[in-house]
Each structure stands twice: as structure tokens, then as C-alpha cells.
PyMOL Python script that loads the backbone (N, CA, C, O; Angstrom):
from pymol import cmd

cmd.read_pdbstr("""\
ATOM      1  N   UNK A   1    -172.786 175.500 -39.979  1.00  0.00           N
ATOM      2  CA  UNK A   1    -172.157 176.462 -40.853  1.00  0.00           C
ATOM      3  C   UNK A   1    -173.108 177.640 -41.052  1.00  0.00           C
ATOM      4  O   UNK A   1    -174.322 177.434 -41.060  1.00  0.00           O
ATOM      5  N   UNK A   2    -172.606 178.871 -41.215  1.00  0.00           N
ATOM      6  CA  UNK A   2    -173.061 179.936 -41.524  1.00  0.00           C
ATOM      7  C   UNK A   2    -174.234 179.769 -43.071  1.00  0.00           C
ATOM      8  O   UNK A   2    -173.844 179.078 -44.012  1.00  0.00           O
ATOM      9  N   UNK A   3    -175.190 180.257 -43.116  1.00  0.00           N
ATOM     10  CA  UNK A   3    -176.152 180.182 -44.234  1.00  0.00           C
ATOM     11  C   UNK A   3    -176.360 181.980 -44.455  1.00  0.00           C
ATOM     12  O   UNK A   3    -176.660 182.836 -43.623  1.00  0.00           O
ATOM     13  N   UNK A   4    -176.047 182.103 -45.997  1.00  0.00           N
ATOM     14  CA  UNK A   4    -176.410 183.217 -46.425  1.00  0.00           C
ATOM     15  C   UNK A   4    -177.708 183.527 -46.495  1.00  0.00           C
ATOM     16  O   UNK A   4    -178.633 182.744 -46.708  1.00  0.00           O
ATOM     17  N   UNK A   5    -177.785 185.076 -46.252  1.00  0.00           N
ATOM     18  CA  UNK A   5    -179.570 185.640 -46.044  1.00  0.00           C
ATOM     19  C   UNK A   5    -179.738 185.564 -47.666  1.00  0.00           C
ATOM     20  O   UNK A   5    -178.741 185.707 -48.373  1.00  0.00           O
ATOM     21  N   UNK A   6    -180.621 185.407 -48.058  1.00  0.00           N
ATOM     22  CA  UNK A   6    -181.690 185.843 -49.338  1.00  0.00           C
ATOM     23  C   UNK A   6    -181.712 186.787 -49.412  1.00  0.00           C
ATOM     24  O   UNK A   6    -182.486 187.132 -48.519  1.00  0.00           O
ATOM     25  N   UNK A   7    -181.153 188.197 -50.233  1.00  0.00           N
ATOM     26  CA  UNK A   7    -181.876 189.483 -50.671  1.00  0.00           C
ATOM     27  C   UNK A   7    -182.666 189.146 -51.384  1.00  0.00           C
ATOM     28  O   UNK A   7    -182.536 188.148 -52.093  1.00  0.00           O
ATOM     29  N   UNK A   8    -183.977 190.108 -51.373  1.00  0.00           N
ATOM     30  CA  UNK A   8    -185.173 190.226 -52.397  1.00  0.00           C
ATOM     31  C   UNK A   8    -185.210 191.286 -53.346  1.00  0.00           C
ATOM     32  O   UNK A   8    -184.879 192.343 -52.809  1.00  0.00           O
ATOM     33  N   UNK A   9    -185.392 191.365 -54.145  1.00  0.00           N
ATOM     34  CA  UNK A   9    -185.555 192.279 -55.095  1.00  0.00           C
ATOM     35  C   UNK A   9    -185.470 193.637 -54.392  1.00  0.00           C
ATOM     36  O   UNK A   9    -184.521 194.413 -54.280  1.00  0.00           O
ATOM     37  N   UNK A  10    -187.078 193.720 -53.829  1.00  0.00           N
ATOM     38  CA  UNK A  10    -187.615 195.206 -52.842  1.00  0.00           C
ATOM     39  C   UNK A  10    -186.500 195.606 -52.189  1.00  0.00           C
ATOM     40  O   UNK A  10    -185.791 196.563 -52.499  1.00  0.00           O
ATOM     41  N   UNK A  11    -186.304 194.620 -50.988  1.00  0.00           N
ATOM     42  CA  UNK A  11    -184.214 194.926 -50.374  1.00  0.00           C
ATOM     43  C   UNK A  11    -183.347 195.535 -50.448  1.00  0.00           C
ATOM     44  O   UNK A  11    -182.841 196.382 -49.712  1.00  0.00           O
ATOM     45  N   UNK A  12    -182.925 194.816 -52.095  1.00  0.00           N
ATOM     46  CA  UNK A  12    -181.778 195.731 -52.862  1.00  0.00           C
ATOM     47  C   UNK A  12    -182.238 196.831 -53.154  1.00  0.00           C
ATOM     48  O   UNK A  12    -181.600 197.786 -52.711  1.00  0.00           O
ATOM     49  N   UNK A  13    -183.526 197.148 -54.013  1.00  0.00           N
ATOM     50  CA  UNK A  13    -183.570 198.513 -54.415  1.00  0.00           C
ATOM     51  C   UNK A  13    -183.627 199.430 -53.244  1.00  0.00           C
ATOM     52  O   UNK A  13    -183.189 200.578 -53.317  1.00  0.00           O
ATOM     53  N   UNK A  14    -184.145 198.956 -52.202  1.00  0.00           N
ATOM     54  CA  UNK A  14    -183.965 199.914 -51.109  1.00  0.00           C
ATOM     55  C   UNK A  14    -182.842 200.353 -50.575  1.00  0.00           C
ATOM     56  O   UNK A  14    -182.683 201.529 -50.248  1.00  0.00           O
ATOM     57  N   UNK A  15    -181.810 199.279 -50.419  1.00  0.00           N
ATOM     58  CA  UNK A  15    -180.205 199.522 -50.267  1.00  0.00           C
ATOM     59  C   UNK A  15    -179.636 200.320 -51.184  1.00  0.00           C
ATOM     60  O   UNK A  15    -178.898 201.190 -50.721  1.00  0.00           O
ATOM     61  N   UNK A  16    -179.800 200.266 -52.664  1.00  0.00           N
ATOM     62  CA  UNK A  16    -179.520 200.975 -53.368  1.00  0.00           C
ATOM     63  C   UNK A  16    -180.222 202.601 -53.531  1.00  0.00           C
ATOM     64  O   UNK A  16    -179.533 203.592 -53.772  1.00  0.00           O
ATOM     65  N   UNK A  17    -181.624 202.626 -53.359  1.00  0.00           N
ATOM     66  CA  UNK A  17    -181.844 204.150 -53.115  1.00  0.00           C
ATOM     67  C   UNK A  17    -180.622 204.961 -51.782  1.00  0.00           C
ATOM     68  O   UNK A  17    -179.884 205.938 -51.658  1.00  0.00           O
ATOM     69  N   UNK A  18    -181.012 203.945 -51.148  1.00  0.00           N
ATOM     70  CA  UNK A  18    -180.031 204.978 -49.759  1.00  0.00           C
ATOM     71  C   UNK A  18    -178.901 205.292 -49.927  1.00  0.00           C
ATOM     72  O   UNK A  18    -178.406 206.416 -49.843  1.00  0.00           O
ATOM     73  N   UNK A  19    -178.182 203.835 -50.299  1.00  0.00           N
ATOM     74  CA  UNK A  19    -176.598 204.609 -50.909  1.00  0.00           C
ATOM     75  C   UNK A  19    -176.620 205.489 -52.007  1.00  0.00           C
ATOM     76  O   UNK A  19    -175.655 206.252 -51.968  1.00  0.00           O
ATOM     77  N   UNK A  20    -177.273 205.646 -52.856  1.00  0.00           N
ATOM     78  CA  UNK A  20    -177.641 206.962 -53.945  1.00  0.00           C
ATOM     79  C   UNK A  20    -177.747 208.205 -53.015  1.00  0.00           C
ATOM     80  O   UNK A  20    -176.857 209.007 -52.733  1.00  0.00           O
ATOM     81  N   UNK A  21    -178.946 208.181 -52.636  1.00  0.00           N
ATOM     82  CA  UNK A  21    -179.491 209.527 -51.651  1.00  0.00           C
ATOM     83  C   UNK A  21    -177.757 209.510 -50.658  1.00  0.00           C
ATOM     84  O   UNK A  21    -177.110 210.553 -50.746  1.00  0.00           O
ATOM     85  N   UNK A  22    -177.459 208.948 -50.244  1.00  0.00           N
ATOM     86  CA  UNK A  22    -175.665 209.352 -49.167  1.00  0.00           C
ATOM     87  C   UNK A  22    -174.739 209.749 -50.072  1.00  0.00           C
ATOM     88  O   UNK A  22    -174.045 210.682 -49.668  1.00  0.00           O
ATOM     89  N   UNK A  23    -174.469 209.313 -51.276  1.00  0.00           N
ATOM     90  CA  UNK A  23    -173.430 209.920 -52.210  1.00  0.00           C
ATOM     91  C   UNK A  23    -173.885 211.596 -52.583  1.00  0.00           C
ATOM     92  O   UNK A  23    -173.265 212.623 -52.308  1.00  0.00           O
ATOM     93  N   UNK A  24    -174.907 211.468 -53.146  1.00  0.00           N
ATOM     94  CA  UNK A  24    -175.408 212.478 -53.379  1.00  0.00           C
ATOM     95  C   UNK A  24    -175.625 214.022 -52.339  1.00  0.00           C
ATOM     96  O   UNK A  24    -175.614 215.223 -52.610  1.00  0.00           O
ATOM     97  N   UNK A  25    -175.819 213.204 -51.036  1.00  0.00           N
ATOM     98  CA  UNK A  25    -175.752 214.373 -49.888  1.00  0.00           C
ATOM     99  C   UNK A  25    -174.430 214.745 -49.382  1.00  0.00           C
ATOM    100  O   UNK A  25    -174.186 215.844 -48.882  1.00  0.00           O
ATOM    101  N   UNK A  26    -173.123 213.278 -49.605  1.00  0.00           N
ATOM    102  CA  UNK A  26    -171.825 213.915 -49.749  1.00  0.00           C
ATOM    103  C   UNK A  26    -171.559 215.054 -50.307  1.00  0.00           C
ATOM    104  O   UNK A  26    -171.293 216.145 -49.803  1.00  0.00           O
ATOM    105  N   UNK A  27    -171.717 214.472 -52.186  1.00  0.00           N
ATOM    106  CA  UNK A  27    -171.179 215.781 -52.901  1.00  0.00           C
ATOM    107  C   UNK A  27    -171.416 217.105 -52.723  1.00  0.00           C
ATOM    108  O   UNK A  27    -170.644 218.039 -52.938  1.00  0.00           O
ATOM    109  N   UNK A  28    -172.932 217.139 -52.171  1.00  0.00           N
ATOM    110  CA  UNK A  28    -173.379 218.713 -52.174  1.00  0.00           C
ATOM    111  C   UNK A  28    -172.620 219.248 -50.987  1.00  0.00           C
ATOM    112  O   UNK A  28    -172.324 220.438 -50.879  1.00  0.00           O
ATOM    113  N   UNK A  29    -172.332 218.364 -50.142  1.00  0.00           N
ATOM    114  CA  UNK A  29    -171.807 218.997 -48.904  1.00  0.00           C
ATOM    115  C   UNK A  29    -170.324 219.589 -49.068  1.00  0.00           C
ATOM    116  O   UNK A  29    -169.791 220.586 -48.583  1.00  0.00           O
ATOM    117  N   UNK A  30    -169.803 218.460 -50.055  1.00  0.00           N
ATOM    118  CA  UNK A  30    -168.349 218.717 -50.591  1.00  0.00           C
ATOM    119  C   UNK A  30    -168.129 220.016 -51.242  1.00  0.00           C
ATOM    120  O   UNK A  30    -167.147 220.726 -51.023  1.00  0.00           O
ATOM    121  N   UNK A  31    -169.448 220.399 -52.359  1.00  0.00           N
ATOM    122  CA  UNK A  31    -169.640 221.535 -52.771  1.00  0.00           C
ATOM    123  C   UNK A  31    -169.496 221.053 -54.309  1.00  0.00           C
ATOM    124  O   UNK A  31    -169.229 221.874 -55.185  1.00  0.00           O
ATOM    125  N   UNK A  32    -169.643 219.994 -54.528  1.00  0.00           N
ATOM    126  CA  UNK A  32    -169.734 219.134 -55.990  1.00  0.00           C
ATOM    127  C   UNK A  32    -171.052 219.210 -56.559  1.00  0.00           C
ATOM    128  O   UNK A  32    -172.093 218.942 -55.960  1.00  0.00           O
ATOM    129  N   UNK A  33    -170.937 219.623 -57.845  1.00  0.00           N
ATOM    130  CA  UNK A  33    -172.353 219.743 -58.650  1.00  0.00           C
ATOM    131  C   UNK A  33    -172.530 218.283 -59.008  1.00  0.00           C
ATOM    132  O   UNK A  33    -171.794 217.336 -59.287  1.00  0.00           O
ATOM    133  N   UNK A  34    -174.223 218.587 -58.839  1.00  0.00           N
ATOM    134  CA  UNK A  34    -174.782 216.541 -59.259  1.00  0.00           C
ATOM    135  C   UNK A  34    -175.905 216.668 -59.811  1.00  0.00           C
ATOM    136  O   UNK A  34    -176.927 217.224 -59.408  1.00  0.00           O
ATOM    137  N   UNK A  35    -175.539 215.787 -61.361  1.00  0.00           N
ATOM    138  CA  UNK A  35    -176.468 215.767 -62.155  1.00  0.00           C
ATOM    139  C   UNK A  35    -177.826 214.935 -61.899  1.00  0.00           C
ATOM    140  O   UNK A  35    -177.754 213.992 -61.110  1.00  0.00           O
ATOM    141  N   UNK A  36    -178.672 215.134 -62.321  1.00  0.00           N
ATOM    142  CA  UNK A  36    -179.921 214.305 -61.973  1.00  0.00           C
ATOM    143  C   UNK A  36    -180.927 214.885 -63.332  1.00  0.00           C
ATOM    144  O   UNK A  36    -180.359 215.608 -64.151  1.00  0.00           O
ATOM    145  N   UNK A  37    -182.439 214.549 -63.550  1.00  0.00           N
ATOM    146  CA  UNK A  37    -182.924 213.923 -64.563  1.00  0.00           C
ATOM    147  C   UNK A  37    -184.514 214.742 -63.611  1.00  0.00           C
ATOM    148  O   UNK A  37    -184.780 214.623 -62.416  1.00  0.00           O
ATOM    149  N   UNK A  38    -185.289 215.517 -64.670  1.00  0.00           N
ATOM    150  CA  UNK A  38    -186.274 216.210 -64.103  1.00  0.00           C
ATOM    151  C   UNK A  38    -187.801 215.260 -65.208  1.00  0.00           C
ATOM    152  O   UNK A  38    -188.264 215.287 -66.348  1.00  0.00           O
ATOM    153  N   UNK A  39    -187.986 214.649 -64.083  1.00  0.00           N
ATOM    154  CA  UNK A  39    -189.263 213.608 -65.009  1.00  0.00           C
ATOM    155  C   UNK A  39    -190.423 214.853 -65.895  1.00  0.00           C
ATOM    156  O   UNK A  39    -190.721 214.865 -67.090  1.00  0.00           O
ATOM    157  N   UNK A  40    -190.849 215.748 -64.850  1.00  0.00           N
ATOM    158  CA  UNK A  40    -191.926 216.227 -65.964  1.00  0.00           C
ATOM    159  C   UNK A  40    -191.505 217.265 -66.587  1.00  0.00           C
ATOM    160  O   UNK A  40    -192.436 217.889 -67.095  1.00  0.00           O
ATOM    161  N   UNK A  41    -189.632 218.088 -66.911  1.00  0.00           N
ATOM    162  CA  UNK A  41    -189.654 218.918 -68.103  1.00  0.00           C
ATOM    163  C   UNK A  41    -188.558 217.784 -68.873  1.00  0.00           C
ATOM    164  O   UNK A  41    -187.502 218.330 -69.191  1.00  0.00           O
ATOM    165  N   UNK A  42    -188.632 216.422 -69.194  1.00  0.00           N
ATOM    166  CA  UNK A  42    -188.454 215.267 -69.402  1.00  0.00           C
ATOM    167  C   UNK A  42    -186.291 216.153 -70.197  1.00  0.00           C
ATOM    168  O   UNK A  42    -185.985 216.049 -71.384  1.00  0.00           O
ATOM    169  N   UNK A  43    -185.528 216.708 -69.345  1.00  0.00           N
ATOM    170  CA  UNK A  43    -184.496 217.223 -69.165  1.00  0.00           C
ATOM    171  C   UNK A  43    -183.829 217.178 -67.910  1.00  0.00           C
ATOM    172  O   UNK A  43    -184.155 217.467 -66.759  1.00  0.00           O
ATOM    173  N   UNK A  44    -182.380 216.553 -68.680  1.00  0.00           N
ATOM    174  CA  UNK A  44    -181.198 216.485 -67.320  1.00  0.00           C
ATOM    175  C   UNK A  44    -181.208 217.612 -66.761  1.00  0.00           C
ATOM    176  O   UNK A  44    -182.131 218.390 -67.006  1.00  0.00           O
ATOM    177  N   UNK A  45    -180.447 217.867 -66.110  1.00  0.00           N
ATOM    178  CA  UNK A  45    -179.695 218.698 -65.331  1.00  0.00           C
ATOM    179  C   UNK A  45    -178.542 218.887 -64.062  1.00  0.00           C
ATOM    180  O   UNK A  45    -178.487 217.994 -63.216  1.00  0.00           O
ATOM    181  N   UNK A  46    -177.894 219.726 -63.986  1.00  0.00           N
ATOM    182  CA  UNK A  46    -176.863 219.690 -62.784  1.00  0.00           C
ATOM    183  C   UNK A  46    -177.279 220.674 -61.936  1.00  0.00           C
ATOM    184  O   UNK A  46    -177.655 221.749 -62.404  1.00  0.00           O
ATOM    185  N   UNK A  47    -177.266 220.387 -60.257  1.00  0.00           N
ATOM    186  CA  UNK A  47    -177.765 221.158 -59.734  1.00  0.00           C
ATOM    187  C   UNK A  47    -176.569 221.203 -58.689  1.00  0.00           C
ATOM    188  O   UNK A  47    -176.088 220.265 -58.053  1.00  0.00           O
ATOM    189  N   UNK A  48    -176.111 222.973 -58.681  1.00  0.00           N
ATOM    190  CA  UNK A  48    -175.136 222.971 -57.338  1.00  0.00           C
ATOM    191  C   UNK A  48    -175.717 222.881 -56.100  1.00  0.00           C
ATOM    192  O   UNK A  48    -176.814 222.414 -55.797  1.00  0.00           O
ATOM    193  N   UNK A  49    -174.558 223.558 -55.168  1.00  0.00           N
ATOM    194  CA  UNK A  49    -174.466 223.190 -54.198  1.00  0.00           C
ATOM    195  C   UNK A  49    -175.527 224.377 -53.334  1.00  0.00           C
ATOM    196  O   UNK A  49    -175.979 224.280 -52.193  1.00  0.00           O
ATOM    197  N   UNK A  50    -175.678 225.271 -54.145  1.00  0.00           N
ATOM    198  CA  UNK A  50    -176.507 226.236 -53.425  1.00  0.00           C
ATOM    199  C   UNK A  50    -178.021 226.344 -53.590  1.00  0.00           C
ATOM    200  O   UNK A  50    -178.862 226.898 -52.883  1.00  0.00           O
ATOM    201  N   UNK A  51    -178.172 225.352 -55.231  1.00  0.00           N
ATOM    202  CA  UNK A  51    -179.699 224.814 -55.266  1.00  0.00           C
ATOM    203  C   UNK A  51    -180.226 225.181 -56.502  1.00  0.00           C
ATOM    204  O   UNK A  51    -181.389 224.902 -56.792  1.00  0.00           O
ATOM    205  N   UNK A  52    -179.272 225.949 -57.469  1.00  0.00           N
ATOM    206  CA  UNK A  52    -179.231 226.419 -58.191  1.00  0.00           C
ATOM    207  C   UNK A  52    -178.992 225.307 -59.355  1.00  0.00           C
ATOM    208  O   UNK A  52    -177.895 224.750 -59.320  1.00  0.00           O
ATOM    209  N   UNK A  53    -180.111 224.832 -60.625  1.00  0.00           N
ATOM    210  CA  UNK A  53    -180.513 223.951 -61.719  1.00  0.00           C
ATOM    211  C   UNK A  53    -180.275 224.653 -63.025  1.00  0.00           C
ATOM    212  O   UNK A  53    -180.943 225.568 -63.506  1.00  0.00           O
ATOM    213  N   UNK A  54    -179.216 224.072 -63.512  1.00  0.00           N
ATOM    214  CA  UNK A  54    -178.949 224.439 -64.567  1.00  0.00           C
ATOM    215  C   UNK A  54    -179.531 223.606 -66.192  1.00  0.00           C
ATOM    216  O   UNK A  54    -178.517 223.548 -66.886  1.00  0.00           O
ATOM    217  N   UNK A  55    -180.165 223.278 -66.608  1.00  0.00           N
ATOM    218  CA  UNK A  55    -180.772 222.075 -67.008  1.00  0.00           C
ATOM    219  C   UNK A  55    -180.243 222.357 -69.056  1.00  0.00           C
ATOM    220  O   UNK A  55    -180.033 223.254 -69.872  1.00  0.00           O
ATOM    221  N   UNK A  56    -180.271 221.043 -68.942  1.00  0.00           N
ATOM    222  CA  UNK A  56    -179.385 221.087 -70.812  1.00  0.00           C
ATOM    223  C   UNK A  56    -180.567 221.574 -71.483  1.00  0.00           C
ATOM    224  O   UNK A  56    -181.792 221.599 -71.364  1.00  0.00           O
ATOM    225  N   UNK A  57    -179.512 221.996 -72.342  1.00  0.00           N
ATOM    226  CA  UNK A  57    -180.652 222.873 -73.884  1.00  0.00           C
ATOM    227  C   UNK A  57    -180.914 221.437 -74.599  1.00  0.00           C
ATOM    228  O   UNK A  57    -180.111 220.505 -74.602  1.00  0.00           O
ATOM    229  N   UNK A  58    -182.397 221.447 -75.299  1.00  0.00           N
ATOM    230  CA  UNK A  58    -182.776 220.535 -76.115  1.00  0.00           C
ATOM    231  C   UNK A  58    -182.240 220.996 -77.226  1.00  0.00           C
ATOM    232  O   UNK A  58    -182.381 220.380 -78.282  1.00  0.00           O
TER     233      UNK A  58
END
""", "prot")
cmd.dss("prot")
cmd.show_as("cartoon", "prot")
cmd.util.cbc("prot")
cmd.orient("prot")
């Protein structure tokens, strides 16, 4: 009989970065703004399709 593989922790998160990073290179291509999270001015933001960061008022 067939035996399931073990994912590991490391694995998944790696599966999961990539499908993040592919959705994300969809939308821009689509021409869909996508929000994301700027660690050192510790503020969201949406960034279009042309590269242009619009980031929320505190």
C-alpha cells in the first residue's frame, strides 16, 4: 500500500512562501493592488501595480 510522505515543518513553510510569492506576482500582473507590511517603518501598506506604496496613516 501506498505510505504517506512526512512534511516537516521547514517544507511547509517553504511551500507556503512560494504559493504567497505566485499569488502575489498574479495580482500585480492582473493589475490588482497588494497589501503587505513594511518591517522597519513598522506600517502596512498597498502597493500597485506600477510600484507605487501607499502606506496607512498612524
Amino acid at each position: 500500500m501506498y505510505e504517506r510522505k512526512k512534511i516537516t515543518e521547514d517544507e511547509l513553510e517553504e511551500v507556503f512562501e512560494k504559493a504567497a510569492k505566485l499569488i502575489i506576482a498574479k495580482k500585480k500582473l492582473k493589475g490588482i493592488p497588494v497589501a503587505g507590511y513594511d518591517p522597519k517603518r513598522k506600517l502596512p501598506f498597498v502597493e500597485y501595480p506600477d510600484g507605487t506604496k501607499e502606506y496607512a496613516k498612524a
